[in-house]
C-alpha positions as CSV (number, residue, x, y, z in Angstrom):
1,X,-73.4,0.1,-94.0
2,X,-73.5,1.4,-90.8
3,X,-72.5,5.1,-89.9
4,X,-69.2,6.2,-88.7
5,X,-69.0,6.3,-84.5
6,X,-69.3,10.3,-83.7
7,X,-67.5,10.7,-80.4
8,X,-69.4,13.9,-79.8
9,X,-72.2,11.9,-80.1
10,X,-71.3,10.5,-76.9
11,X,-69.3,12.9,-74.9
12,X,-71.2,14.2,-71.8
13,X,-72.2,16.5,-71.4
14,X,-70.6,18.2,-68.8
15,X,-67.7,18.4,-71.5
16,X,-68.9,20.9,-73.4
17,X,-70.8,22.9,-70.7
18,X,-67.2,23.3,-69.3
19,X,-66.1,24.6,-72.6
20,X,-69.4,27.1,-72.9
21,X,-69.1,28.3,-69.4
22,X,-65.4,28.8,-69.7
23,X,-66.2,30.1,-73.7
24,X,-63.6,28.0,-75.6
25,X,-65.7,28.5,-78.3
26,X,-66.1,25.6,-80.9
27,X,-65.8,21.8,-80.7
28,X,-62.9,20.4,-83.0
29,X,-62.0,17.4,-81.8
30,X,-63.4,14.5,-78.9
31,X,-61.3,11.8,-77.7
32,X,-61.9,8.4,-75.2
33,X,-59.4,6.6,-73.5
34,X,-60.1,3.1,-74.3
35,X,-60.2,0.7,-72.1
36,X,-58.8,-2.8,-73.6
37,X,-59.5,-6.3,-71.1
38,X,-56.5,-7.4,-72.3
39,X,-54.1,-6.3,-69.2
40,X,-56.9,-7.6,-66.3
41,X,-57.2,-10.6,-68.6
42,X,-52.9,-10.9,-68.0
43,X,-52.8,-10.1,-64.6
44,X,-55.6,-12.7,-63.9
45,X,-54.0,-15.5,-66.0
46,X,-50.7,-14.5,-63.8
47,X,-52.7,-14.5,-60.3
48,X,-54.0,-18.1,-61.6
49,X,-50.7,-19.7,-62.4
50,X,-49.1,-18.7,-59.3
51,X,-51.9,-20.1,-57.7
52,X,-51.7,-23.4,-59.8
53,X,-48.1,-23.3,-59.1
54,X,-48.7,-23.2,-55.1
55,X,-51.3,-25.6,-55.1
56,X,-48.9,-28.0,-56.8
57,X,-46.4,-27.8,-54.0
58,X,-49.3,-28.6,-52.1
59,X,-49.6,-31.7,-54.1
60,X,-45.9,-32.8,-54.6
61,X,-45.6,-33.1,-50.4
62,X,-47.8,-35.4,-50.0
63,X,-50.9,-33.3,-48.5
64,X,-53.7,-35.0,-47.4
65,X,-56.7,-35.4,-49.9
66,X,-58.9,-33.5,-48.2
67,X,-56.1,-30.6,-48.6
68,X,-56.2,-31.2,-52.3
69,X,-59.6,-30.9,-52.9
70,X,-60.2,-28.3,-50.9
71,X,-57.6,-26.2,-52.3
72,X,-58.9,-27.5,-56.2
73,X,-62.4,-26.2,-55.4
74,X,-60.5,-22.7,-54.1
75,X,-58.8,-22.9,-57.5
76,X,-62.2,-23.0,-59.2
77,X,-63.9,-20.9,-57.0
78,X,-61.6,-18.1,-57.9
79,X,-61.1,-18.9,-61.9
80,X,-65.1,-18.9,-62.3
81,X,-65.2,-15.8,-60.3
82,X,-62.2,-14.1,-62.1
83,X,-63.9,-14.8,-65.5
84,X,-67.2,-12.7,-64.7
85,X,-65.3,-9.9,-62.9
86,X,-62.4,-9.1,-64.8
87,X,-64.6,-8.0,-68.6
88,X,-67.1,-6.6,-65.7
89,X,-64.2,-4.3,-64.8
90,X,-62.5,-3.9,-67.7
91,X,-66.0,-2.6,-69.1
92,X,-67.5,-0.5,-66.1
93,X,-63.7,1.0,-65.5
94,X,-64.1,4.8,-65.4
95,X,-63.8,6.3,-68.8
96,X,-61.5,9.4,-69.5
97,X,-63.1,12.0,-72.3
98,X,-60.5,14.9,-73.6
99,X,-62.6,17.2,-75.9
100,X,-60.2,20.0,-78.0
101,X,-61.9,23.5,-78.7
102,X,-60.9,26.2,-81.0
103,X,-59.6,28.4,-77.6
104,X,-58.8,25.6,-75.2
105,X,-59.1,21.9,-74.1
106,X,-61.9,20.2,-71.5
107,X,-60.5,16.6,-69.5
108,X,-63.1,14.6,-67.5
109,X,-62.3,11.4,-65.8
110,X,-65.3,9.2,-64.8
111,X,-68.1,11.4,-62.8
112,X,-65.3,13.7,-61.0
113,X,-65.5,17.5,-62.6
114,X,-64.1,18.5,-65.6
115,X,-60.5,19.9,-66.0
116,X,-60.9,23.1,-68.3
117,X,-58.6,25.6,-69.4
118,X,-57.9,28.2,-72.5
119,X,-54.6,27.9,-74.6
120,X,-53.0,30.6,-72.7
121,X,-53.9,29.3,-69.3
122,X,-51.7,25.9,-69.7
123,X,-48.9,26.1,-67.7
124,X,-46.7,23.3,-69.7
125,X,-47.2,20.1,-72.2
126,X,-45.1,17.5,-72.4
127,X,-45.6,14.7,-75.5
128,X,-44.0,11.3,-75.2
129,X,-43.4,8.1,-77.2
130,X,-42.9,5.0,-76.2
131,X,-42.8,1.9,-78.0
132,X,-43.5,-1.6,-77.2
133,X,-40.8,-3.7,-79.0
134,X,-40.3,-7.5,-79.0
135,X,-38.1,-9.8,-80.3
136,X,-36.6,-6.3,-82.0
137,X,-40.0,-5.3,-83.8
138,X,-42.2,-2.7,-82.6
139,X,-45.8,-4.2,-81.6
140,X,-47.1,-0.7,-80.4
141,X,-46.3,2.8,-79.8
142,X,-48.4,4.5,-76.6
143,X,-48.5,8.5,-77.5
144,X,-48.8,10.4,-74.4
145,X,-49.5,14.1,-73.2
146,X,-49.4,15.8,-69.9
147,X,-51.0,18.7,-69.4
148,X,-50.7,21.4,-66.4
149,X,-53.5,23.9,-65.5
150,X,-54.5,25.7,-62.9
151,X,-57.3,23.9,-62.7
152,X,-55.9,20.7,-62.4
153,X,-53.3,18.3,-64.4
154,X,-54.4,15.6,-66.9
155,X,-53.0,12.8,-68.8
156,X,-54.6,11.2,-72.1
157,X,-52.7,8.3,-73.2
158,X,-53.3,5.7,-76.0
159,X,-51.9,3.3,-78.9
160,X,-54.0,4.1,-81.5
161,X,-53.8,7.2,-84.0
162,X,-56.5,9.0,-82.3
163,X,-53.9,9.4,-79.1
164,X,-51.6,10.7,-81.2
165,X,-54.1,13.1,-82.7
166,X,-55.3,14.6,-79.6
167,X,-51.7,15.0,-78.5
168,X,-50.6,16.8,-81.4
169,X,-53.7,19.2,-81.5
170,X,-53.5,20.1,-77.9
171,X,-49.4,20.8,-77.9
172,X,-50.0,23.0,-81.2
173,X,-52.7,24.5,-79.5
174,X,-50.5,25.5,-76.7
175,X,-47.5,26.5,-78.7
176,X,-49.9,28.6,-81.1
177,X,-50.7,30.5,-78.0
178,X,-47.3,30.9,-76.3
179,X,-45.9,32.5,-79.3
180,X,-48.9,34.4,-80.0
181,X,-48.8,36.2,-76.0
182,X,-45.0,36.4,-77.0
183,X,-45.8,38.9,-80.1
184,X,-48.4,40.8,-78.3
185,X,-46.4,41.3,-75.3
186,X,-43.2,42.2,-78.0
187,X,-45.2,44.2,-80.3
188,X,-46.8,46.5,-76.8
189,X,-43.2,47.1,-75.6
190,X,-41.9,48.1,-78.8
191,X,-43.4,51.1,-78.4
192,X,-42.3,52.1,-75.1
193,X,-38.3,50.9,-77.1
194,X,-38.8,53.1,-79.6
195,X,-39.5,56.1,-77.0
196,X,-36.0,55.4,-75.4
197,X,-34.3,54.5,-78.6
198,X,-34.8,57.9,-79.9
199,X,-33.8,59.9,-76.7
200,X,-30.6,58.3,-77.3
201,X,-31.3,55.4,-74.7
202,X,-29.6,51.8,-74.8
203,X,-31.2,48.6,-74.2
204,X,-29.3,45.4,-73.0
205,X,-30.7,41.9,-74.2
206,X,-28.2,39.8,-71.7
207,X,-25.1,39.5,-74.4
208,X,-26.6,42.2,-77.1
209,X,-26.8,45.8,-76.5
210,X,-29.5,47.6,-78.9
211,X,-29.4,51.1,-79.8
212,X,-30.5,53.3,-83.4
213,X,-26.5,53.5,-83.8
214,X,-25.9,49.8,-83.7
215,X,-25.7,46.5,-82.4
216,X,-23.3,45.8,-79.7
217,X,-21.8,42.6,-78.6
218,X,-18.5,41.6,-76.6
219,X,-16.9,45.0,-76.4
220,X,-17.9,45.5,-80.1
221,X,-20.2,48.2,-82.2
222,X,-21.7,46.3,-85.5
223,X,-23.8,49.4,-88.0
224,X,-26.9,48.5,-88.5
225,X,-26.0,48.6,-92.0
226,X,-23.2,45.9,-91.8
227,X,-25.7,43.5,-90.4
228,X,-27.8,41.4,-93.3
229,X,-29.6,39.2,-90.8
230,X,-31.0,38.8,-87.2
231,X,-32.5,35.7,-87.2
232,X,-33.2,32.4,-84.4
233,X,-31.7,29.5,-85.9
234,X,-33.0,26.5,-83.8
235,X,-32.0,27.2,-80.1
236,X,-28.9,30.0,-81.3
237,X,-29.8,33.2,-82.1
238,X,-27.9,34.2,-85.3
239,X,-26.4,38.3,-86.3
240,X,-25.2,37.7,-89.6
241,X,-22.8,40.5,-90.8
242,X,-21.8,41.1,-94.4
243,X,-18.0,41.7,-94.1
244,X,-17.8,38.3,-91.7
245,X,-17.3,34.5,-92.8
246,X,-18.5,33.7,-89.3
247,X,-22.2,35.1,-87.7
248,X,-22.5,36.2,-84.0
249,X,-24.3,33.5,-82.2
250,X,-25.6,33.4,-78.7
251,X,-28.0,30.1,-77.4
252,X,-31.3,31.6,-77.1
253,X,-31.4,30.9,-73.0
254,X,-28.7,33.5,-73.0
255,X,-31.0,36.4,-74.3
256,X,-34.0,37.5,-72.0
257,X,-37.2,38.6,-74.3
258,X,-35.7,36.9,-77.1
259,X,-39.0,37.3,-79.4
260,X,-38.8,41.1,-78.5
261,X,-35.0,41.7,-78.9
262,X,-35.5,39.4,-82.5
263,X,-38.4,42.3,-83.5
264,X,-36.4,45.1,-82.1
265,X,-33.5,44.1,-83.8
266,X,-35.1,43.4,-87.4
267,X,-37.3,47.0,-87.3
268,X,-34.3,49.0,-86.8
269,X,-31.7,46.4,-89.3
270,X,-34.8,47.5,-92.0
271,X,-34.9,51.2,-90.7
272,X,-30.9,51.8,-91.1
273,X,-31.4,50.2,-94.8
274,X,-33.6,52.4,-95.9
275,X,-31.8,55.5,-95.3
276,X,-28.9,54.7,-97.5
């Protein structure tokens, strides 16, 4: 039996120097965009039917025989050719490497220099799906990721599981670290909140006003003590109060500092229940 392909076996090695130099720590996952003959093949096979196609207008008006044959040994010409170059450049196409880290994700495309970055420094992600269907069945779905950095933006883009794979560990990866900068940053300003809380100070969260007295929103003062829940429900943020069949909710956009008005709000909801 032969051995299982190791991709990391084969990644250059620029790759990972980008990863050391940058220190993204270690390798998890290596991925290559491959490159499939089938589509040159197509767009030759089209190229030679439209030119089979011309050459029998050609033919139909009565073109001299000379004419014929020299536009039969064009024909030729071109099909032989297309048949060595078109695997040639399938094969010697540049090849696109995406390695994943544990802090961060390396892109290389062909010789130019690799595209390297650490979770926190990507700017956005976007996944997509797309799936080939025919006669209504699907033949393949192409799982795609863009990725923006300062250093540069990349694409990796495939139809096998591995495509999907990278996609999903690089988007997690990302997330991961947008939440985690998000509870940092909360967790550092909640100190300087609490300072003001206790001098008696307010803070305003777009709709929601917090203070150690309450929770304010639309003109009115909810107790700490009434309210059993401050919680984000999908894109709504939820105040659930006890004597209410209906929760307060606000879309998420609507709040500035969501993850810090969220913490704010549960620390002093536990406070005020503790001093009953």
């Amino acid at each position: 039996m032969t051995a299982a392909r190791n991709l990391w076996d084969e990644i250059p090695a620029t790759v990972p120097g980008a990863a050391a130099e940058l220190r993204l720590g270690a390798g998890r996952y290596a991925f290559r965009t491959r490159t499939s003959a089938v589509s040159w093949w197509g767009a030759f096979m089209l190229l030679l039917v439209t030119a089979f196609c011309v050459m029998m207008v050609f033919v139909i008006s009565d073109e001299s025989e000379w004419t014929n044959a020299f536009l039969f040994i064009i024909l030729g010409t071109c099909t032989f050719l297309g048949a060595i170059a078109v695997p040639l450049v399938a094969r010697f196409r540049p090849v696109a490497w995406c390695a994943v880290f544990e802090h961060g994700v390396v892109y290389q495309y062909g010789s130019q220099p690799p595209i390297a970055g650490a979770w926190e420094e990507i700017t956005g992600c976007q996944r997509h799906s797309t799936d080939l269907v025919r006669n209504g069945v699907t033949i393949s779905t192409t799982h795609s990721a863009y990725v923006q950095l300062p250093a540069g933006n990349f694409m990796v883009s495939g139809d096998t599981l591995e495509a999907r794979e990278i996609g999903a560990l690089i988007a997690n990866g990302w997330v991961s670290a947008q939440n985690r900068m998000a509870e940092e940053d909360a967790t550092s300003r909640l100190a300087e909140l609490s300072q003001l809380l206790e001098t008696g100070g307010r803070v305003a969260f777009g709709p929601f006003t917090v203070s150690l007295a309450g929770l304010e929103h639309g003109g009115t003062a909810l107790d700490w003590k009434r309210i059993s829940e401050v919680e984000l429900m999908g894109s709504t943020i939820c105040v659930v109060v006890t004597d209410q069949l209906k929760p307060v909710r606000e879309p998420v956009s609507e709040v500035p500092d969501a993850v810090l008005f969220l913490t704010v709000s549960d620390a002093l909801r536990k406070a005020a229940r503790q001093t009953r």
